[in-house]
C-alpha positions in Angstrom: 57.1 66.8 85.6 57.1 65.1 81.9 57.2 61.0 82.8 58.4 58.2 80.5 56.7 54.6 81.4 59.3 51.9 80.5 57.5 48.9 80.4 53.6 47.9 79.9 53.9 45.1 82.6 51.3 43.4 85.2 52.9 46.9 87.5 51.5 48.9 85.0 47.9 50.4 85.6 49.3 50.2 89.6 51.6 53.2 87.9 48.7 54.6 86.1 46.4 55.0 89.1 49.1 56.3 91.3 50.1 59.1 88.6 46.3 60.1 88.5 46.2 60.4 91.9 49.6 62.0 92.6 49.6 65.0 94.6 53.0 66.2 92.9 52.1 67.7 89.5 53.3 64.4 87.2 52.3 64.0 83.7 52.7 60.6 81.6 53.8 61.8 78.5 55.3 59.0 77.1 54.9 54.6 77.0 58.3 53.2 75.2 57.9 49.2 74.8 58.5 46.8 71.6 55.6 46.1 70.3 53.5 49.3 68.6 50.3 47.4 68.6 50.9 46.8 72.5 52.0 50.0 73.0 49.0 51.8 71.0 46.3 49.8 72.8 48.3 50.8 76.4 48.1 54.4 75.6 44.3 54.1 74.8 44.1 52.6 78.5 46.2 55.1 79.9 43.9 57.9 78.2 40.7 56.2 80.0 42.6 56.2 83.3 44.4 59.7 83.1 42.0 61.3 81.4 44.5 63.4 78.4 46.3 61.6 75.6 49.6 59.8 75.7 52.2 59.5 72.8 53.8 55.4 72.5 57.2 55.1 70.7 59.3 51.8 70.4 62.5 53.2 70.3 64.1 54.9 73.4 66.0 57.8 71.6 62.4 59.2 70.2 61.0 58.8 73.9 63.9 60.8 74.9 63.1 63.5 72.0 60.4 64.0 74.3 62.8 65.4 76.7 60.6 63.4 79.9 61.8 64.5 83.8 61.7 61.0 84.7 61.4 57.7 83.9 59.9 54.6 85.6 61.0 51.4 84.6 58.4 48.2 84.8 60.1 45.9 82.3 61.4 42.2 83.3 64.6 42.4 84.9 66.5 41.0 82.2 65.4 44.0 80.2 67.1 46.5 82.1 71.0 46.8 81.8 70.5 48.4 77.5 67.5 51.2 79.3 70.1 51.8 82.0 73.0 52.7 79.9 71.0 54.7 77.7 68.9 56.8 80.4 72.0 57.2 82.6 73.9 58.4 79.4 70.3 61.0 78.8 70.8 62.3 82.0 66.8 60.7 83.1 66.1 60.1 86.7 65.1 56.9 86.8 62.1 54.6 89.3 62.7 51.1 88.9 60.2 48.7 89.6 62.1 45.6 92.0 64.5 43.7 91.9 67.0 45.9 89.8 68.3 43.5 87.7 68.4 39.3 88.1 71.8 38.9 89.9 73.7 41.0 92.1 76.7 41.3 89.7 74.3 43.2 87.0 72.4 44.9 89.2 75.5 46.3 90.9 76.5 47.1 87.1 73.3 48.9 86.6 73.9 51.4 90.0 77.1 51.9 88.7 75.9 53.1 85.7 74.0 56.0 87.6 76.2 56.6 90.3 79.3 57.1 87.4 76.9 59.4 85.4 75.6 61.2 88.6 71.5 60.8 87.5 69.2 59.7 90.8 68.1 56.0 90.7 65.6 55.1 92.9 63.3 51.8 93.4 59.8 51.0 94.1 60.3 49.3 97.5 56.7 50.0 98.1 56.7 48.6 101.9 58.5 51.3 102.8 55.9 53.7 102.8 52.9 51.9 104.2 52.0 53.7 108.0 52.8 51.1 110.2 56.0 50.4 108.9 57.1 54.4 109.1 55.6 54.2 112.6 58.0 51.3 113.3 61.3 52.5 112.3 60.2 55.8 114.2 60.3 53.8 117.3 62.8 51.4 116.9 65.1 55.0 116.0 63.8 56.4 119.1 65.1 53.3 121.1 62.4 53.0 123.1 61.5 49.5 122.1 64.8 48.1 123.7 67.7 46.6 121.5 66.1 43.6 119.1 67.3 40.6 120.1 65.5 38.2 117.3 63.5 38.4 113.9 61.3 36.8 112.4 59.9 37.3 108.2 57.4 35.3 107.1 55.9 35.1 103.3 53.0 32.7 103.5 51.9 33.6 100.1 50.2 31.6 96.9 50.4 32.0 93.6 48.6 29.7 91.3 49.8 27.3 88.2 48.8 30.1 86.0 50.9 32.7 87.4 53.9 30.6 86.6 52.8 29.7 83.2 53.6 33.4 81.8 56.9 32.9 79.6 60.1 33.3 81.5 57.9 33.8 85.0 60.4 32.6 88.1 62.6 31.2 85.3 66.6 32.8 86.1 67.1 34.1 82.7 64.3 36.4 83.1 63.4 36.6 86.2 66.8 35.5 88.3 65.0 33.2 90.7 61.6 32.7 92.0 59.9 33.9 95.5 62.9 35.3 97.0 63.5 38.0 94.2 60.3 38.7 93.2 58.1 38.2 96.1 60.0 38.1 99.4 62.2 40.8 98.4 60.0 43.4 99.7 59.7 41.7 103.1 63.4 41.3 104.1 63.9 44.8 102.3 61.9 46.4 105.0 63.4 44.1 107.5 66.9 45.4 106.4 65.4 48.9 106.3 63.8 48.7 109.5 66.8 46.5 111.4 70.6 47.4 109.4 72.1 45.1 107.7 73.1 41.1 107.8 76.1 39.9 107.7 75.4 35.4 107.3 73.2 33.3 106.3 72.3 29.5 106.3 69.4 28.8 104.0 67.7 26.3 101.9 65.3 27.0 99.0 63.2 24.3 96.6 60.8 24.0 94.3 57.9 22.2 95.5 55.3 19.4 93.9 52.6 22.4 94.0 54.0 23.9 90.7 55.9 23.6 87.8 59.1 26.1 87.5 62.7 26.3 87.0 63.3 28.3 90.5 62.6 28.3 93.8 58.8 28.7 95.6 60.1 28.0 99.0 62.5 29.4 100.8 64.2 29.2 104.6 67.4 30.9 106.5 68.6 31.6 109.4 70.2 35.0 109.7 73.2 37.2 111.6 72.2 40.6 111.9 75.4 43.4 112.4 73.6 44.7 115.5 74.0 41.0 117.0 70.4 39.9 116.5 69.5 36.6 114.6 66.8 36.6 112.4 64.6 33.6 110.8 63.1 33.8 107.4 60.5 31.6 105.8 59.0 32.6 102.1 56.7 30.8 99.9 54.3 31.2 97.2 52.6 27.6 97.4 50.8 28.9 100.8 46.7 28.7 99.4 44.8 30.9 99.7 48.0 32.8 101.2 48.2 35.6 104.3 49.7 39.0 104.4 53.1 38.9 105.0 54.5 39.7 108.5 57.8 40.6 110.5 57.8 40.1 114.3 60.8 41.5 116.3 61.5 40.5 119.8 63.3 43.3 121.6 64.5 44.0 125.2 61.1 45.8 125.9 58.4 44.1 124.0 57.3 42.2 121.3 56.4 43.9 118.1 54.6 42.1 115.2 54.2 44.4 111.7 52.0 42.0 109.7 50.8 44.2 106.4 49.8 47.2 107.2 48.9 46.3 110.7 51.4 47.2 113.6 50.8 45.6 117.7 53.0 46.1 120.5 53.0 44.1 123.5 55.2 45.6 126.0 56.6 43.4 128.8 55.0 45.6 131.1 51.5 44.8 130.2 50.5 47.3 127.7 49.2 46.6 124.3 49.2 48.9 121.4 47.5 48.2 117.6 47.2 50.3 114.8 45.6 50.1 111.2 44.7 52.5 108.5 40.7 52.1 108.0 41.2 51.0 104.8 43.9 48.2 105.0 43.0 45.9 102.3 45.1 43.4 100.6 49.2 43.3 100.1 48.6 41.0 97.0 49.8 37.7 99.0 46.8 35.6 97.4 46.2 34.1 93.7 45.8 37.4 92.6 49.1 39.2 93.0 47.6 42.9 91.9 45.3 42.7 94.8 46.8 46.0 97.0 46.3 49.7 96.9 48.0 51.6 94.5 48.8 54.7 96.7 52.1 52.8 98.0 53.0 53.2 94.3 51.8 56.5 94.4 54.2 57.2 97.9 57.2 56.1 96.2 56.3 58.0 93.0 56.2 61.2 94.8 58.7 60.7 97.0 61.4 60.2 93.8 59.8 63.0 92.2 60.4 66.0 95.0 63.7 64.0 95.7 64.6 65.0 91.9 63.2 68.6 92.6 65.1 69.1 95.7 68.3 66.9 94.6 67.9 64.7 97.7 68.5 60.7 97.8 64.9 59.4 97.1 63.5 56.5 99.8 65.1 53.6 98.0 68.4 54.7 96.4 69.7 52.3 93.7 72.9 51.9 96.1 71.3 51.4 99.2 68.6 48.4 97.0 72.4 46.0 96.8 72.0 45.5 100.5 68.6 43.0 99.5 70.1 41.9 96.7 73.6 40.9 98.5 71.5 38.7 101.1 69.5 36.9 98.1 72.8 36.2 96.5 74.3 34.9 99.8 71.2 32.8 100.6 71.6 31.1 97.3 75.4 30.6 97.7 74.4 29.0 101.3 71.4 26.9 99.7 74.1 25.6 96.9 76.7 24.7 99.4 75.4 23.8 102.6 77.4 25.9 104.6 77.7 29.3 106.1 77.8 32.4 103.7 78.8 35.4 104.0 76.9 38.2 103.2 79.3 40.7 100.6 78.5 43.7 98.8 
């Protein structure tokens, strides 16, 4: 499959590895981004990595000349609605990198978009496809683990001055917010993926004295799950050095903590059970943010690809992404007003 790269972000050579080490036959044929000087000295990276040569175009309708199988999106979120219209209206399949777009209203625009021109739109939701994690919803679908009675996310991460000095970085006009929708999405995405859906939320979020932005780098709520259980979040980035994010569910049976990659069961009977791949490594939770393996990249990159093959819903469908989205939004209605909010699609 011919791919088009979107995009010549931070994300970028995290793509790049995971396409040379792809097990699905994948091909980057093409880079589109604004800049041809940025987008010449990209390709001459992506050469290095991928070891054959890659065309660069500035303009969407020549990278679509090129008649690509895919696309995978890595531009800022404020970038995306213009690529959406036009790939949709191409007929590309299309991997976005998280969040779709900065508020829920445009990123429900965006699925739209798709869903209305019937082309798959799928996002890198990357959690998803670490072991553990696959291991846990296969027990909690099994039911074996008891009903889950309470949750609780935690994002202990840190991101340095630096980080935040990048133009428009946790800014809303480019970014739409700070830890929640660029960090802590993919925890409460797995949480959501792992547990159904919630329903309310109580939260507060701030900018603390440890760094200078326009939105939020701490963030708290309390949460109503629609299987009854309540849930506690707490997400930061101005946790140094910062930890691997975790989720820990307490269920009828046991209590089950899923912190990275690493998965322990206590059962209330006595037993324990741990698991880790041999090769765990970092989940990019420290200063810097590129500090993980790319072969969840590659997961999700294979798994769209075969789900365009076979015409099957990818692992994170553009429709199903809202759900994370829709409990952001509420969280910052509930920060805003003090009150209760309602979790609405």
């Amino acid at each position: 499959m011919n791919v088009l790269m979107i995009g010549m972000g931070m994300v970028a050579q995290t793509h790049l590895l995971a396409l040379r080490d792809s097990a699905v036959s994948l091909r980057l044929g093409v880079v589109l981004g604004r800049d041809m000087d940025r987008v010449a000295a990209f390709c001459d990276v992506a050469q290095g990595i991928l070891g054959y040569p890659v065309s660069g175009f500035t303009t969407l309708s020549d990278a679509a000349a090129t008649q690509p199988d895919m696309a995978i999106v890595l531009t800022p979120p404020n970038a995306r609605l213009t690529y959406a219209q036009d790939l949709a209206q191409a007929g590309i399949p299309t991997l976005m990198e998280k969040p779709v777009e900065r508020t829920l209203e445009d990123a429900r625009a965006i699925v739209e978009i798709f869903e209305r021109a019937k082309v798959p739109l799928g996002l890198c939701f990357q959690h998803r496809t670490r072991a553990a994690a696959v291991n846990l919803k296969e027990r909690l679908g099994r039911g074996d683990l008891g009903d889950v009675v309470h949750v609780e996310m935690r994002v202990p991460w840190w991101r340095g001055q630096d980080y935040y000095d990048a133009p428009g970085r946790g800014s809303y006009a480019r970014d739409g917010g700070g830890v929640m929708i660029n960090q802590a999405i993919h925890t409460l995405d797995l949480a959501l993926w792992l547990l159904g859906p919630v329903t309310r939320v109580q939260a507060m979020m701030r900018t603390s004295p440890l760094h200078r932005m326009e939105a939020e780098d701490i963030a708290a709520a309390l949460m109503e799950f629609a299987s009854g259980a309540t849930g506690v979040l707490s997400a930061t980035t101005a946790t140094y050095p910062g930890d691997a994010e975790s989720i820990a569910i307490t269920t009828a049976n046991a209590q089950v903590t899923l912190q990275g990659d690493h998965l322990s069961i206590h059962w209330h009977d006595g037993r324990t059970e741990t698991t880790a791949p041999d090769d765990a490594g970092g989940t990019g939770g420290g200063a810097d943010p590129m500090a993980f393996t790319h072969a969840w990249h590659q997961a999700v990159i294979e798994d769209f690809a075969r789900s365009v093959q076979v015409r099957r819903l990818p692992l994170a469908p553009g429709r199903e992404a809202l759900h994370v989205h829709a409990v952001i939004h509420a969280m910052e209605q509930a920060a805003r007003s003090g009150t209760l909010a309602e979790v609405s699609l």
